[in-house]
N, C-alpha and C positions, 0 to 999 in steps of 0.2 A: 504494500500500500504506500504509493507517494504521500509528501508531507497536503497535499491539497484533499485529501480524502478526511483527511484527520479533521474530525469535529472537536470544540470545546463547548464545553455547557460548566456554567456556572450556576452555582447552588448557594445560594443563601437562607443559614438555618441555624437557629439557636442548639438545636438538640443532635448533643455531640453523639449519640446512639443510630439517629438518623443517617447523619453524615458518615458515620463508618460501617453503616451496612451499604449505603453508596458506594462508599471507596472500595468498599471490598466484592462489593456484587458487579461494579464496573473494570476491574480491574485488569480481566479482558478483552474489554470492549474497544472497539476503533474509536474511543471517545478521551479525551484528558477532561476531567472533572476539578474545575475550580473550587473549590471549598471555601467557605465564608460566613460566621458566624455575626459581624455587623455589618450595619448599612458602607458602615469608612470604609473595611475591608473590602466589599462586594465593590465598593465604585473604584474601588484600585483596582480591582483586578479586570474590569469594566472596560476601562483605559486602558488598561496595558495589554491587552487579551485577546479583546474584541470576540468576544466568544457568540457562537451560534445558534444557542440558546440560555433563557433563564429561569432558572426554577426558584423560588422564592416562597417563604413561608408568612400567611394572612398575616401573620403579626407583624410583621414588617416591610408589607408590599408597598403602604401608603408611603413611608419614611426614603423607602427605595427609591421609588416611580418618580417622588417629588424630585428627591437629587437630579434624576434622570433626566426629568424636565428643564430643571433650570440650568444643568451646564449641559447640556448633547446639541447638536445640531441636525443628528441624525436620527433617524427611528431606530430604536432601540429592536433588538431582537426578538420572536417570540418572547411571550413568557407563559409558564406554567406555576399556577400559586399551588401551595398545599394548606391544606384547609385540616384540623386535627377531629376524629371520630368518622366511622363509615357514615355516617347519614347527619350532616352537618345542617345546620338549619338554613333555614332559604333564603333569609337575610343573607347569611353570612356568605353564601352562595353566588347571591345577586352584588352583592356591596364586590366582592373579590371582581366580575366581571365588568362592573359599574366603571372602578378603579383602572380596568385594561386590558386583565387576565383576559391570555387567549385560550386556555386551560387548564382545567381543576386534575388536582390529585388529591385522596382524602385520606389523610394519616392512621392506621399503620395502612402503607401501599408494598406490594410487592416488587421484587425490582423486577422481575418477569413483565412485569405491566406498564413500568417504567421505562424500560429497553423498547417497549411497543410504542408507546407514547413519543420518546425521543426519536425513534427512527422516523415514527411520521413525522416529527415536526421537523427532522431535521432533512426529512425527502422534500418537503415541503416549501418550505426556505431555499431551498437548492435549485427548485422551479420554478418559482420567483424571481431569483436574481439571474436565472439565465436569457440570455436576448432570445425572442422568438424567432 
C-alpha cells in the first residue's frame, strides 16, 4: 500500500478504555488513529495531520466544532460523534446532528462496526474529492 492509501482519522475522547480498545482493534488496519483526549490536543493534531476523518465524543463536539469554526478556512472532514448508552435519547440524538454530526456511534460500539462505518466514510470522502 502507497503512502496515498493511508487514511488518518482522529479520535477525540475523554475515556482512556475507549481509546485503547481503538488503538488496539485498529492496529491492523490501513488507518493511523490520532488519539486525543482535549479539545487543545485534537486541534493540534487537526493542523498538523489533516486527517480524513473525525470521530468525537457528544461531550465535546460543541467545544471542538466551535475551535473549528473560528480558525479553518476549510470544511472540516467528516465527523462521527459518539453518543454514550445503546438507545440515547432523541434530544441528544438531534442536538449531536443539529451541531454537524455526519454520524452517530452509541457507546459501548464494537470496533467491527466501526471499521464498517470508517470504511464508508472514508470510500466516501474519497469520491468527493475526486474530479469527475
Amino acid at each position: 500500500m502507497n503512502g496515498t492509501d493511508f487514511k488518518r482519522i482522529l479520535v477525540l475522547d475523554q475515556d482512556p478504555d475507549f481509546l485503547n480498545q481503538l488503538s488496539q482493534g485498529f492496529s491492523n488496519e490501513p488507518y493511523e488513529l490520532l488519539l486525543a483526549t482535549t479539545v487543545d490536543q485534537a486541534f493540534l493534531l487537526l493542523g498538523e495531520s489533516h486527517p480524513d476523518l473525525l470521530v468525537v465524543d457528544s461531550s465535546l463536539q460543541t467545544s471542538f466544532q466551535a475551535r473549528i469554526q473560528a480558525n479553518s478556512r476549510t470544511a472540516p472532514p467528516p465527523l462521527l460523534v459518539t453518543l454514550q448508552g445503546h438507545d440515547p435519547e432523541e434530544e441528544a440524538v438531534l442536538e449531536a446532528f443539529e451541531r454537524g454530526a455526519d454520524d452517530l456511534a452509541c457507546k459501548p460500539v464494537s470496533v467491527a462496526w466501526l471499521k464498517t462505518r470508517f470504511r464508508i466514510w472514508l470510500s466516501r470522502s474519497e469520491r468527493l474529492r475526486k474530479p469527475s
